[in-house]
N, CA, C and O of each residue as an XYZ file, in Angstrom:
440
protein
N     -25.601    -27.723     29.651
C     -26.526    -28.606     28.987
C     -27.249    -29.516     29.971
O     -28.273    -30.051     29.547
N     -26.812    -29.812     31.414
C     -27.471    -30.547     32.263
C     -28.251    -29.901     32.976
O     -27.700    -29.253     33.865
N     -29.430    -29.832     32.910
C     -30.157    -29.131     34.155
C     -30.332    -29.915     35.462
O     -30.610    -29.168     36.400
N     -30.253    -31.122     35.761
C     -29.737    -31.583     37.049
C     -30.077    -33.278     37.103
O     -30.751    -33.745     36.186
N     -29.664    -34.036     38.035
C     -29.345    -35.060     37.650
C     -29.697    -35.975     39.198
O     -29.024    -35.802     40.214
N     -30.422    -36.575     39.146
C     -30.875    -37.480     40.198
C     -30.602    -39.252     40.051
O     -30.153    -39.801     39.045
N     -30.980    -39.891     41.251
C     -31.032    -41.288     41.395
C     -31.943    -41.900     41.657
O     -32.456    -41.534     42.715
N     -32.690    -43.152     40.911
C     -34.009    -43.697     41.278
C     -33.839    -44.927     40.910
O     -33.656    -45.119     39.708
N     -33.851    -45.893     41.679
C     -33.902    -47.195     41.944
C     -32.287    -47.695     41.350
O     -31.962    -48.610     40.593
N     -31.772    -47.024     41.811
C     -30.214    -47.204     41.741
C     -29.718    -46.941     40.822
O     -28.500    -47.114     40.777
N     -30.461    -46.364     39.572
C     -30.106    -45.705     38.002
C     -30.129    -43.960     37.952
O     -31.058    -43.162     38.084
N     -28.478    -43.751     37.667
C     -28.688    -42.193     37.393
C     -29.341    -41.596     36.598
O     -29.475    -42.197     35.532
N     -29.854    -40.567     36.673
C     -30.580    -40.044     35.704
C     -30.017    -38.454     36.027
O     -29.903    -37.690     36.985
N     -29.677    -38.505     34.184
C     -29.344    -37.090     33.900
C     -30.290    -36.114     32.982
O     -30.411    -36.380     31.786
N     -30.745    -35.345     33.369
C     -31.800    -34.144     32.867
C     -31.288    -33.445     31.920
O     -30.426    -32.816     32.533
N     -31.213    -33.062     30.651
C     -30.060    -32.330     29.886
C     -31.814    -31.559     29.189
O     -33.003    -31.875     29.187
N     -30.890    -30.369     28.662
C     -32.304    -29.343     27.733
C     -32.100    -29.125     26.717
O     -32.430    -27.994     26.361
N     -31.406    -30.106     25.587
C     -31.226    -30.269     24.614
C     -31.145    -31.781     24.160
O     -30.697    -32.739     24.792
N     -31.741    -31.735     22.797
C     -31.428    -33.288     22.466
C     -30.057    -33.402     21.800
O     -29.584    -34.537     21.743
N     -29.345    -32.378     21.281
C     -27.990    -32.193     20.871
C     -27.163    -32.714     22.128
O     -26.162    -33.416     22.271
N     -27.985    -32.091     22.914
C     -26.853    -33.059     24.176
C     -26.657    -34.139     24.782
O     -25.711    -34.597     25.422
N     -27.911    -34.583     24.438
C     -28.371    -35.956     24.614
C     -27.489    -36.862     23.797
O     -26.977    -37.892     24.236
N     -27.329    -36.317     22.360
C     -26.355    -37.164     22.072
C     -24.714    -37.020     22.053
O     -23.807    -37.750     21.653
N     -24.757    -36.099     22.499
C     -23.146    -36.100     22.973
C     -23.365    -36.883     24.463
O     -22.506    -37.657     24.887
N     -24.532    -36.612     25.159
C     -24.144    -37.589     26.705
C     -24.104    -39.129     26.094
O     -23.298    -39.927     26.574
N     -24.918    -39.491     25.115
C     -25.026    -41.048     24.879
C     -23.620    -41.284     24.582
O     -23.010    -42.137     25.226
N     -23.028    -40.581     23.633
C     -21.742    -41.159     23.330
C     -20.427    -41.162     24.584
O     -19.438    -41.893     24.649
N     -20.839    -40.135     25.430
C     -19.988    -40.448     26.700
C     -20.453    -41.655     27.734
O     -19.736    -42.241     28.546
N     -21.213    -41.764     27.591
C     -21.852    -42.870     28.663
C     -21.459    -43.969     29.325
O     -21.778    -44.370     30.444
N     -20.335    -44.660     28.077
C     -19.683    -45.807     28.465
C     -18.064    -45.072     29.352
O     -17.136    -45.832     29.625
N     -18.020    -44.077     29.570
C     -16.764    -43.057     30.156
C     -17.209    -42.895     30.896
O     -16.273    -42.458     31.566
N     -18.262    -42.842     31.698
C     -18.773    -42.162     32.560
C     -19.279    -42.932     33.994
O     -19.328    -42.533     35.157
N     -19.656    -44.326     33.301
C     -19.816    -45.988     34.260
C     -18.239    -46.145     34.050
O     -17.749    -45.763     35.112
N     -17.707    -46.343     33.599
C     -15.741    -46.915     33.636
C     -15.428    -45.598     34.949
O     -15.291    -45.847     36.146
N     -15.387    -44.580     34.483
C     -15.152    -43.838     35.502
C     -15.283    -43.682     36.976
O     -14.378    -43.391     37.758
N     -16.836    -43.972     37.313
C     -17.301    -44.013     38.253
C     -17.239    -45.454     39.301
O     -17.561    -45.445     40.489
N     -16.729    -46.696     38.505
C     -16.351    -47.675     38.713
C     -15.061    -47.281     39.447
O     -15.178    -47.643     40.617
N     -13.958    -46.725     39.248
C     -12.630    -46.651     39.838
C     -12.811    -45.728     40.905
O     -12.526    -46.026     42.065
N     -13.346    -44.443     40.515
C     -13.437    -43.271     41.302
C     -14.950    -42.558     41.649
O     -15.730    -41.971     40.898
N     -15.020    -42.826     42.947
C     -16.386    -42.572     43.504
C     -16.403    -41.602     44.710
O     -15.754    -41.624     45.756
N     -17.380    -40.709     44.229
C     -17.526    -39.223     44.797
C     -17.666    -39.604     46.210
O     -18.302    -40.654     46.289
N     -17.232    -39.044     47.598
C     -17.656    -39.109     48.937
C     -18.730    -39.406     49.086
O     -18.807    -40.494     49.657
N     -20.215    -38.713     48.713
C     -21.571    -38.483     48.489
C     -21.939    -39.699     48.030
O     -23.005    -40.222     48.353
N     -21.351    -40.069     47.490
C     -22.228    -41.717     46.649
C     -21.210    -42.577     47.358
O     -20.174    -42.709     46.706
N     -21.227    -43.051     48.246
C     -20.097    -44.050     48.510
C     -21.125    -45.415     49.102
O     -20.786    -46.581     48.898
N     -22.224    -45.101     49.745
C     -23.260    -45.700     50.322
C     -24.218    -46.366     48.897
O     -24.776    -47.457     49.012
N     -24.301    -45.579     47.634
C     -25.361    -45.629     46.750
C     -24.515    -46.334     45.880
O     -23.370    -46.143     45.470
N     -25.646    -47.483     45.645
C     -25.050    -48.430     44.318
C     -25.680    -47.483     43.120
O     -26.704    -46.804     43.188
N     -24.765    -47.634     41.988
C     -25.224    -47.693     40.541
C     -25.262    -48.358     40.073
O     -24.325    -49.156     40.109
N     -26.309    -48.573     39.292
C     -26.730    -49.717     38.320
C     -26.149    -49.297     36.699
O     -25.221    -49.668     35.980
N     -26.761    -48.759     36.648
C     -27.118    -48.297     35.338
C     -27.372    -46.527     34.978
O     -27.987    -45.826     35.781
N     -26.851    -46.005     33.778
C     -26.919    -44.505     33.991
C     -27.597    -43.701     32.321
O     -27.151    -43.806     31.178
N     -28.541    -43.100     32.733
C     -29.598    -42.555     31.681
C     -30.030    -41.600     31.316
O     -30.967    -41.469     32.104
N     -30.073    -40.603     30.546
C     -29.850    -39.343     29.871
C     -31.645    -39.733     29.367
O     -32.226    -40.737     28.954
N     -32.134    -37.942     29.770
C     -33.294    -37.340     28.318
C     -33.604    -36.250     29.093
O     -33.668    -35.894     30.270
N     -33.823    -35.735     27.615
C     -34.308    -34.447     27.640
C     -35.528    -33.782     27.462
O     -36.307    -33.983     26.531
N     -35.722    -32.716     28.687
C     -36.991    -32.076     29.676
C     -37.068    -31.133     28.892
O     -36.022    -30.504     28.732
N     -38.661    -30.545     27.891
C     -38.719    -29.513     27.388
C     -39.273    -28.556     28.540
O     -39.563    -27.390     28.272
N     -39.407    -29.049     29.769
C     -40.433    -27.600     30.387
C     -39.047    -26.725     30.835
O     -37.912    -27.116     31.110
N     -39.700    -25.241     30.780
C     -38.906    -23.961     30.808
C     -37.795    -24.257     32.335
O     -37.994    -25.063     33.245
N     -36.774    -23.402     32.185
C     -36.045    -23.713     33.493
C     -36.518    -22.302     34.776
O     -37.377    -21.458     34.520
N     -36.009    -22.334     35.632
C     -36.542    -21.414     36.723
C     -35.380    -20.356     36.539
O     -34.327    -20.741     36.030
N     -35.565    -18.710     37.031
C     -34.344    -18.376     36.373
C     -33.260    -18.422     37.400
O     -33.258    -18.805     38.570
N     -31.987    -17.731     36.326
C     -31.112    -18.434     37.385
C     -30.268    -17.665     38.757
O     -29.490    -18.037     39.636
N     -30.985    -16.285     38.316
C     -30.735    -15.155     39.378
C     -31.612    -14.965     40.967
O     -32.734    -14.540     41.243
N     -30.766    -15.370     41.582
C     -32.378    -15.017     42.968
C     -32.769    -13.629     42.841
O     -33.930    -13.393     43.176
N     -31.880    -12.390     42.324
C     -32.674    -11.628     42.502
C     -34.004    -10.946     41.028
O     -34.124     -9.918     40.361
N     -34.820    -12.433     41.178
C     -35.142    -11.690     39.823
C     -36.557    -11.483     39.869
O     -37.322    -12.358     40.274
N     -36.924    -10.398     39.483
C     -38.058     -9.500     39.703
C     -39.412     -9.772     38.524
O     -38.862     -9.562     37.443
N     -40.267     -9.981     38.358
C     -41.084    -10.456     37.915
C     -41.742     -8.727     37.260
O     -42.068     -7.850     38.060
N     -41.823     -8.542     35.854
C     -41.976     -7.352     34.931
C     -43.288     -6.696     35.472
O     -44.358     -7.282     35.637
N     -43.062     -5.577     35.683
C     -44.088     -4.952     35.786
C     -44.797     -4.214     34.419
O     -44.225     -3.968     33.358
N     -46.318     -3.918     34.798
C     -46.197     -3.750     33.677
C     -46.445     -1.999     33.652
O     -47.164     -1.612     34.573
N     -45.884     -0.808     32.619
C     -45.963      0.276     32.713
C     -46.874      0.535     32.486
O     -47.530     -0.049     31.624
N     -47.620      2.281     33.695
C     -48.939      2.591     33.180
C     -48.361      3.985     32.485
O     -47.519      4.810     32.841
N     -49.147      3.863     31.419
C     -49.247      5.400     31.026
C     -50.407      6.378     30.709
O     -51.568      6.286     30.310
N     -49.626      7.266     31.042
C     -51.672      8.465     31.007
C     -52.211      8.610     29.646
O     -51.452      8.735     28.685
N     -53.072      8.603     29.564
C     -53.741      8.824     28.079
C     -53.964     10.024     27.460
O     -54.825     10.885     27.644
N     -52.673      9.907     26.382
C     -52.927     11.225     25.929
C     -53.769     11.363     24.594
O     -53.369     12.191     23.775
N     -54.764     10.710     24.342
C     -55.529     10.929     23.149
C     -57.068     11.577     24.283
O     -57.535     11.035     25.285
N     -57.467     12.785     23.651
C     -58.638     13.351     24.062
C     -59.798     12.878     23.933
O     -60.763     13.162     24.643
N     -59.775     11.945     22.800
C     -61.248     11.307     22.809
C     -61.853     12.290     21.983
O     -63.062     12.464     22.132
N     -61.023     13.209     20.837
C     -61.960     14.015     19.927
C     -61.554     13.184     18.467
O     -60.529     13.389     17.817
N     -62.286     12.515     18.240
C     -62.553     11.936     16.780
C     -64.126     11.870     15.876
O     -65.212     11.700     16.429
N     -63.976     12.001     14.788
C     -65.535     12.110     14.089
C     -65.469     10.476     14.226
O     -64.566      9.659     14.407
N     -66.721     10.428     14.067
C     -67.208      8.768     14.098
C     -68.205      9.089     12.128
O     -69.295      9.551     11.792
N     -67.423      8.713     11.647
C     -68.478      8.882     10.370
C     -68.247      6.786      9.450
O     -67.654      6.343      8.466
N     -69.051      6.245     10.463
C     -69.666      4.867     10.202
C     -71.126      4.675      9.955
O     -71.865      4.476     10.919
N     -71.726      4.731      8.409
C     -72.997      4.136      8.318
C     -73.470      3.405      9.415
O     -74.255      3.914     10.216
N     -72.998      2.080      9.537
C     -73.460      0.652     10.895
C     -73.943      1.122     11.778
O     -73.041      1.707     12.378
N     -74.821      1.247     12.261
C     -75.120      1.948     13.751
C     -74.658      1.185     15.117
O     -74.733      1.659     16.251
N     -74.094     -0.285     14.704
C     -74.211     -1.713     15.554
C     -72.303     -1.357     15.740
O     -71.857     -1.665     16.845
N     -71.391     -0.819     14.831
C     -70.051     -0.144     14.631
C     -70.151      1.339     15.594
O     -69.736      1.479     16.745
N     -70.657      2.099     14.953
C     -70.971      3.434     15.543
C     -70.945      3.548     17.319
O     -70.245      4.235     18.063
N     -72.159      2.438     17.632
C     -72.149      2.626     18.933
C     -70.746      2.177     19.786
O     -70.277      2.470     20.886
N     -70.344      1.301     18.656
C     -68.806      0.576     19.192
C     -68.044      1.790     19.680
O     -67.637      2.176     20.775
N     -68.008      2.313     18.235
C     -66.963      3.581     18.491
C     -67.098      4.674     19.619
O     -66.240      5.244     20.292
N     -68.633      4.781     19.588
C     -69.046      6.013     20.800
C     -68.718      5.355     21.845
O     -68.310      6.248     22.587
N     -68.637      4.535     22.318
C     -68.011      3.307     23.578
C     -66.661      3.432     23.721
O     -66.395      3.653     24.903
N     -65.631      3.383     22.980
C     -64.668      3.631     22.512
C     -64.051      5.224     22.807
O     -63.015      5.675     23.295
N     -65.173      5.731     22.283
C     -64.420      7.423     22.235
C     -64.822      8.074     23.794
O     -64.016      8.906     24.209
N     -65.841      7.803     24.562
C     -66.798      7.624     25.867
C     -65.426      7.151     27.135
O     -65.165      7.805     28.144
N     -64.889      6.151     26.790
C     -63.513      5.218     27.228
C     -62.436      6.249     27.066
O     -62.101      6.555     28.210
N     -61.914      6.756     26.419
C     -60.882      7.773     26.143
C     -61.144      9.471     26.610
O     -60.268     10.307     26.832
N     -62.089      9.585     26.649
C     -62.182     10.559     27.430
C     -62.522     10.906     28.796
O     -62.368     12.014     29.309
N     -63.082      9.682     29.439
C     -62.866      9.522     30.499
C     -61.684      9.357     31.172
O     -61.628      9.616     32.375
N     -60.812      8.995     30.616
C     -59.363      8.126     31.154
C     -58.734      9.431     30.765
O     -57.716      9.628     31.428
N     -59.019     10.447     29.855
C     -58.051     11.777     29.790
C     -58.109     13.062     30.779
O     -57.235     13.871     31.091
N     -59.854     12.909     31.260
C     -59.882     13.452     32.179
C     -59.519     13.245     33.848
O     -59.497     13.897     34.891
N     -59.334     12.286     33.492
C     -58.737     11.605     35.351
C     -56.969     11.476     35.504
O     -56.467     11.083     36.557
C-alpha cells in the first residue's frame, strides 16, 4: 500500500495508492511517532522528525519488473481480397468505399 516515502522539512511523508490505506495509516500514526521516538533506524540518526504525514498519489506506478518490455504491436497480412459489390446510392459513401476496397487490395497484393 506504500509506494514510497520521503522527508521534507523534517516531516515524513508517506505516499500510499489507496485511500483505504490512508486510513488505516491515519489510525497507526500515533504508533509510529511513539515508535520512532525510542527506536531509530541507523539512516535517520542525523535527521530530526517533526511530524509524520500520509496521502494518496493517483498517478500510475512504474512497473515493477526491470525486465519489462513495452507491447508490440502484431502485424498481420491481409487476408480480405478487396472483392466486394459496393451497391450505395450516395456517390459521396460510394467513393468512400472504392477508397476502402482500392486500400485492401493493395495491401493483399504486397
Amino acid at each position: 500500500m506504500i509506494k514510497f516515502a520521503y522527508i521534507k522539512n523534517s516531516v515524513l511523508f508517506f505516499v500510499l495508492n489507496h485511500p483505504g490505506a490512508k486510513q488505516e495509516f491515519d489510525n497507526s500514526i500515533q504508533s509510529i511517532k511513539s515508535a520512532l521516538k525510542f527506536v531509530r533506524p541507523k539512516e535517520c540518526q542525523e535527521i530530526e522528525i517533526s511530524d509524520i504525514r500520509a496521502f494518496v498519489s493517483h498517478t500510475p506506478s512504474a512497473p515493477k519488473t526491470a525486465l519489462f518490455q513495452p507491447e508490440t504491436i502484431p502485424y498481420y497480412h491481409e487476408r480480405a481480397k478487396g472483392e466486394f459489390e459496393i451497391s450505395v446510392k450516395d456517390e459521396k459513401l460510394k467513393k468512400i468505399f472504392q477508397s476502402i476496397q482500392h486500400i485492401v487490395k493493395e495491401r493483399h497484393e504486397s
